[in-house]
TORKOL-4160 file (C-alpha; in steps of 0.2 Angstrom, whole numbers, padded with zeros to 4 digits, m for minus):
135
<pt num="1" X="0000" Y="0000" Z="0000"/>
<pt num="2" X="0008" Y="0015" Z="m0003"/>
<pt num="3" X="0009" Y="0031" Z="0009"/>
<pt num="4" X="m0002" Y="0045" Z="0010"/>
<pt num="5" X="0003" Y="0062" Z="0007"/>
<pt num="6" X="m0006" Y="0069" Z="0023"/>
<pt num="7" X="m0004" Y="0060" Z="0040"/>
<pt num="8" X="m0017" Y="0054" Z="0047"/>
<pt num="9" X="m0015" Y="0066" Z="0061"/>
<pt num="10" X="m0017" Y="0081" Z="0047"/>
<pt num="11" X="m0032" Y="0074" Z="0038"/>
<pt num="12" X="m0040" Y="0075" Z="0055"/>
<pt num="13" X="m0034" Y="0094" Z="0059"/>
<pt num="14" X="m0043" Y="0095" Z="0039"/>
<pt num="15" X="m0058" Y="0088" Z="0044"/>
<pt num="16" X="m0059" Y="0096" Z="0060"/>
<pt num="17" X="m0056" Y="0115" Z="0053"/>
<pt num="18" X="m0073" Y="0115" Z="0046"/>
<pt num="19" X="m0087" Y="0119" Z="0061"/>
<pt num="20" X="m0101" Y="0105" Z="0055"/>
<pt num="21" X="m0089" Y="0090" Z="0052"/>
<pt num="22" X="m0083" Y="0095" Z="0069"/>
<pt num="23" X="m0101" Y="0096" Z="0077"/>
<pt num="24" X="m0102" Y="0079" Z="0067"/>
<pt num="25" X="m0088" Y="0073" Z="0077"/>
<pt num="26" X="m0083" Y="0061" Z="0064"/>
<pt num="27" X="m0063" Y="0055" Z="0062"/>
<pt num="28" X="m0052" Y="0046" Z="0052"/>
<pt num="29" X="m0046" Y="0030" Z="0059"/>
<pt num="30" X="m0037" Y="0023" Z="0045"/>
<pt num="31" X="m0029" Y="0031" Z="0027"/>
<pt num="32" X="m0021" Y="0027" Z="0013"/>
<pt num="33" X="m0022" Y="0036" Z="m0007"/>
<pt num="34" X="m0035" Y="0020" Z="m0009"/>
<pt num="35" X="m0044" Y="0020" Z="0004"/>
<pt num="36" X="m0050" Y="0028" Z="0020"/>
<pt num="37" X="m0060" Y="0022" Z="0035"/>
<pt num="38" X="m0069" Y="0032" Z="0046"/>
<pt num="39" X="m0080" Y="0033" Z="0062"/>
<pt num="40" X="m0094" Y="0042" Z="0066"/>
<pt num="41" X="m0105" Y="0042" Z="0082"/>
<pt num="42" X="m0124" Y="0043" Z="0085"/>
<pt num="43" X="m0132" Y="0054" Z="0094"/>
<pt num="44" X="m0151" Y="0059" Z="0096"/>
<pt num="45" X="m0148" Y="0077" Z="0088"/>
<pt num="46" X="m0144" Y="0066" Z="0070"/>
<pt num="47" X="m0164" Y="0059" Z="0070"/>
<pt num="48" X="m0174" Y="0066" Z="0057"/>
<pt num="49" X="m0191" Y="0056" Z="0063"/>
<pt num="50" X="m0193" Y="0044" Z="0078"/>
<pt num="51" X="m0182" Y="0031" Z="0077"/>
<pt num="52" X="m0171" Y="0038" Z="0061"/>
<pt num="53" X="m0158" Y="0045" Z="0057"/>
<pt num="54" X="m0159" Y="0059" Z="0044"/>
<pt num="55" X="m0154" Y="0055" Z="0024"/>
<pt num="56" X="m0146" Y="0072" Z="0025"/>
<pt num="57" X="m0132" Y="0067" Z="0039"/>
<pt num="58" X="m0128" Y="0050" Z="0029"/>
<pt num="59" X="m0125" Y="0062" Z="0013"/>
<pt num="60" X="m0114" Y="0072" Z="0024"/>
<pt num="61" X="m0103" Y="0057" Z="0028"/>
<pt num="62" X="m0102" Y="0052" Z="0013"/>
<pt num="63" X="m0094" Y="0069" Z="0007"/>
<pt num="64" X="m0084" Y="0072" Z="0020"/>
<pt num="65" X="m0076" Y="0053" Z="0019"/>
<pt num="66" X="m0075" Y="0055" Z="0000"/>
<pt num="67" X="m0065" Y="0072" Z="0005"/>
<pt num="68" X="m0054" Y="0062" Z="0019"/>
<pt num="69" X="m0049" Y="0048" Z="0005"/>
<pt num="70" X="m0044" Y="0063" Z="m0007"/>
<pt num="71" X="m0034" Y="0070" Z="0006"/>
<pt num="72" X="m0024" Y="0055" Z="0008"/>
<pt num="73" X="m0021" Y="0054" Z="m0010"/>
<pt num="74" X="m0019" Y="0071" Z="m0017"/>
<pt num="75" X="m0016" Y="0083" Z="m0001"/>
<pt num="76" X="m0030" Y="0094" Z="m0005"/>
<pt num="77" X="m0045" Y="0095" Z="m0016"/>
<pt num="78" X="m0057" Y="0106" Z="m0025"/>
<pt num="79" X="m0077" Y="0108" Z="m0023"/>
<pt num="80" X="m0087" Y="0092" Z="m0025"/>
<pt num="81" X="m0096" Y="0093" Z="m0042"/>
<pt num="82" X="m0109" Y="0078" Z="m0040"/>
<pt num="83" X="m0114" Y="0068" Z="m0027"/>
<pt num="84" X="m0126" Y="0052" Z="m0027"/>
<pt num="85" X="m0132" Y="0043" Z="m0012"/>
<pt num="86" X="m0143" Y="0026" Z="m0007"/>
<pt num="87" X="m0151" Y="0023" Z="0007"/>
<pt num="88" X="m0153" Y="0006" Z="0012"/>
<pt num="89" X="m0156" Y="0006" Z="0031"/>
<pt num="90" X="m0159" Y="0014" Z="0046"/>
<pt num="91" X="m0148" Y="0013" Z="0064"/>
<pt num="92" X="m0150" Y="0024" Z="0079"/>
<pt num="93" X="m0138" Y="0017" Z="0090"/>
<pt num="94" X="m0120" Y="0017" Z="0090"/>
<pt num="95" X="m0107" Y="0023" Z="0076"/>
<pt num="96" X="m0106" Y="0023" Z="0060"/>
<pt num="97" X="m0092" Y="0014" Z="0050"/>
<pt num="98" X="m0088" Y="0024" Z="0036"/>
<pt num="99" X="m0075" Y="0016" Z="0021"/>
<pt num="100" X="m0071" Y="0028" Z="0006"/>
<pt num="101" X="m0063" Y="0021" Z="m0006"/>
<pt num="102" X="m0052" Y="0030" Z="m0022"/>
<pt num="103" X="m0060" Y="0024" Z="m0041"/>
<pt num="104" X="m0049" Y="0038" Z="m0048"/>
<pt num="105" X="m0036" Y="0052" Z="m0044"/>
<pt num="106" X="m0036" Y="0063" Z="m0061"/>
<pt num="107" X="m0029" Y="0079" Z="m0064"/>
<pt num="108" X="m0046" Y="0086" Z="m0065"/>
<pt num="109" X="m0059" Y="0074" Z="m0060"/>
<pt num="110" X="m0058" Y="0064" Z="m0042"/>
<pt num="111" X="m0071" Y="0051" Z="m0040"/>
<pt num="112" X="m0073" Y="0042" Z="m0023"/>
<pt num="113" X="m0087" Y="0027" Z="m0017"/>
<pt num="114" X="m0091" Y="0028" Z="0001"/>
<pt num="115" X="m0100" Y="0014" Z="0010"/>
<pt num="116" X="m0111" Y="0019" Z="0027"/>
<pt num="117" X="m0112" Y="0005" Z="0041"/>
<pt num="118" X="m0117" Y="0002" Z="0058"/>
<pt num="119" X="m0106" Y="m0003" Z="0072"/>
<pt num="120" X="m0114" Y="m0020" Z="0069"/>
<pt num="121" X="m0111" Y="m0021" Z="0051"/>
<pt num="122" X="m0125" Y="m0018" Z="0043"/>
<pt num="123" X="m0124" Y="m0007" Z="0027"/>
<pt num="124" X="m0134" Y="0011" Z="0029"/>
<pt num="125" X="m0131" Y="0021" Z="0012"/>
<pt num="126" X="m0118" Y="0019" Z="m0002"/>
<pt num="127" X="m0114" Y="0034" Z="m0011"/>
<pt num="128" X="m0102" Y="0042" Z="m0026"/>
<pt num="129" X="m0092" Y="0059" Z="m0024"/>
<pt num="130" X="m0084" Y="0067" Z="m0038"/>
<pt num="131" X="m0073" Y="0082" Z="m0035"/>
<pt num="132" X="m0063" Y="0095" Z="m0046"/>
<pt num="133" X="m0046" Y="0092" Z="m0043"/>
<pt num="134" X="m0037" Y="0104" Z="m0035"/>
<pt num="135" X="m0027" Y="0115" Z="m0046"/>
């Protein structure tokens, strides 16, 4: 596997300079130009109904862990350009396991799949990011 250009360590300080991923309190746990894994916890203030979670958090993370994965590969990266999600189950409890993984690292067009599961493993949303590439 080869090395990121950004420590994990800075890909968190990334993450973390941006208010809303920080009140998402989601991190990176893992790194590489192919793939990143992150973690996520639940808390009531992500329901959007009794007993779900809102679509709109699970598109979040899966921009933000597209962003962490392109981080890891590239160092930086420009605006995301299209985003697609599917939602395949619900979970309330615990955190979210979150693996993005690199499909390419052009010169202008990034493209990322993200996968959302819960602690238990079940899967949540899939989605696909694509970024300009930072210039």
């Amino acid at each position: 596997m080869s090395e990121s250009v950004l420590t994990l360590e800075a890909i968190n300080e990334r993450l973390a300079s941006a208010s809303f991923n920080r009140w998402l309190g989601i991190r990176a746990v893992e790194a590489s130009p192919q793939r990143a894994q992150l973690r996520m916890p639940w808390r009531a203030e992500l329901e959007g109904g009794k007993g779900m979670t809102h679509g709109g958090i699970f598109a979040c993370v899966i921009d933000v862990s597209a962003f962490a994965v392109i981080l890891a590969a590239k160092g930086q990266s420009g605006p995301t350009i299209d985003m697609r999600v599917d939602f395949h189950a619900n979970a309330i409890e615990g955190d979210f396991m979150i693996t993005a993984e690199m499909l390419r690292a052009g010169s202008r067009i990034v493209t990322v799949d993200v996968r959302v599961h819960s602690a238990a493993g079940k899967l949540l949303a899939t989605g696909r990011c694509v970024y300009a590439a930072a210039r």
